[in-house]
C-alpha positions, 0 to 999 in steps of 0.5 A: 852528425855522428855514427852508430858504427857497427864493424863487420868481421873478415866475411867479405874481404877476397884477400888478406892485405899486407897491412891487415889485422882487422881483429886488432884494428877494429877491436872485434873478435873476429864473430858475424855481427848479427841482426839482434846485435845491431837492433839492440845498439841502435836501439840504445844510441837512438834513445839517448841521441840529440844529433843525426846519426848514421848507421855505419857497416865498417870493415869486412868489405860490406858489400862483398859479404853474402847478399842475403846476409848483408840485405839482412843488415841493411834492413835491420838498421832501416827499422829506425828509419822512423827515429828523428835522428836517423840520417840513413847508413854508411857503408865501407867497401872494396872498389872492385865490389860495386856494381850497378845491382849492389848500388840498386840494393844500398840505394833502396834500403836508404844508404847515404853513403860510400866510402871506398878503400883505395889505400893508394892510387898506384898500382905496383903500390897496391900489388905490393901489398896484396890488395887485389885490385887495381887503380882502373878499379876506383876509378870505375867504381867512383864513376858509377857510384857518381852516376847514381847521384844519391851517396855521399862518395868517401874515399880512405887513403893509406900513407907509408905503404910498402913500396911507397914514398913521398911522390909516390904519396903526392902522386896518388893524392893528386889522382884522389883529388882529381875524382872529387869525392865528398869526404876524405879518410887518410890513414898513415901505415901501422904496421901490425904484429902477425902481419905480411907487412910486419914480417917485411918490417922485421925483415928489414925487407919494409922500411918506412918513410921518417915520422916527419915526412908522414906529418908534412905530407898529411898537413899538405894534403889537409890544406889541399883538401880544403881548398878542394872541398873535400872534408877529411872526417878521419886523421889517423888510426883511432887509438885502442889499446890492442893497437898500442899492444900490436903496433910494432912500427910505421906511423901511429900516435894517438894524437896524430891528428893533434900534431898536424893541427899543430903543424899547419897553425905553425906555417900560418905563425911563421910568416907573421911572427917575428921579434917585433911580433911576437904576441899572437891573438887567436880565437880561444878555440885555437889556442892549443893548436897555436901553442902546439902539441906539447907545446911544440909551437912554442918549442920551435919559435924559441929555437929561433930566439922569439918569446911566442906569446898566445893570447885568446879572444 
């Protein structure tokens, strides 16, 4: 299943976090998204679709945006509720912007999912960086979202956030599990020129954790998540080119989710190769993750004096 992803501009967001940058992440100048805007890509997605797709209102906090304005939105994309692709909306939002009166509202106009910014599941982490809210906040808003028993409930993850560290991180990601949501975003920190957390960076006030550290931790989570049921449907800021242009530290690569890929093919290697093994058969679909990102797979086995051979079947 694919999105019909539509970006809602700063309209709903109450504060301004140390991290954000929405114009540049999202690619967006900044302009309301209106309803002619959404009907006429609708429209050109649906006509030329083959799969399921979802109408999705990212960024902006869509439920904080003025209800009339926001009700306007929903019932423009369920003018397609007719089309044979169309799989209901996604919507992304605070979770101190959920109540029992906006679920009535998504719940009626056909939205199938929630995706919640938690960011972190700590709360000096969350007040550090300006979020506004606290974690009793997620946890209210999961437990009333899960009541309703009729939206998929996603969950974001920021990893590297000012005054986190590694068991900060497996701490919040523990919490994260523990509120079983469906589906699981995890986006490790870029810090962004024009930012609160890029002032700290420059400052030397912010330091982030090493690249590495970043990795591991999302190829344990990924692992974690699967073995909770709990489908990571985005590793990694997507890559853009006002992104590469305002990145000025943190964690972005464009292949982010390529190098995680390539780092839990190589723990599940390591405990089968050898010198004696060192020929690997895997499905053809897996053979660049055996082989690694640049090669890194190879690069390390070689380190430890084993030829690693990647044959496809």
């Amino acid at each position: 299943m694919g999105n019909i992803s539509l970006f809602i501009p700063h309209l709903g967001c109450p504060h301004k976090c140390s991290f954000c940058n929405q114009n540049t992440i999202t690619g967006t100048d900044g302009h309301r998204v209106e309803p002619e805007q959404v009907r006429a890509v609708c429209k050109e997605q649906f006509e030329k679709t083959t799969q399921k797709l979802q109408v999705a209102f990212f960024g902006g906090s869509f439920t904080a945006i003025p209800k009339d304005y926001m009700i306007e939105l929903l019932e423009t994309a369920n003018e397609f509720a007719d089309e044979k692709y169309f799989d209901g909306v996604r919507i992304s939002t605070r979770p101190d912007c959920i109540n029992s009166e906006i679920l009535d509202i998504l719940k009626k106009y056909n939205v199938k999912a929630i995706e919640l910014g938690t960011q972190s599941m700590n709360d000096e982490v969350l007040e550090l960086n300006e979020r506004g809210h606290t974690v009793e906040d997620v946890e209210n808003a999961v437990g009333l979202i899960k009541k309703y028993g009729c939206f998929e409930l996603g969950l974001q993850m920021m990893i590297g956030l000012y005054g986190s560290d590694e068991q900060t991180e497996r701490n919040s990601f523990k919490k994260i599990v523990s509120l079983a949501p469906d589906t699981l975003r995890i986006y490790p920190t870029v810090i962004m020129n024009g930012t609160k957390l890029g002032d700290l960076y420059k400052q030397g006030v912010y330091k982030p954790f090493g690249f590495e550290t970043a990795v591991n931790l999302c190829v344990d989570f990924l692992l974690e998540c699967e073995k909770n049921n709990i489908r990571v449907i985005k590793l990694g800021l997507h890559s853009s080119e006002d992104v590469k242009e305002n990145a000025i530290g943190g964690f972005y690569h464009p292949a982010f989710g390529e190098i995680c890929g390539s780092e839990i093919y190589r723990r599940k290697l390591e405990k089968i190769v050898n010198k004696q093994n060192n020929i690997i058969t895997v499905p053809k679909r897996d053979i660049s993750k055996a082989i690694g990102y640049k090669k890194c797979n190879i690069k390390y086995f070689a380190n430890k004096g084993i030829e690693l051979i990647v044959k496809g079947e």
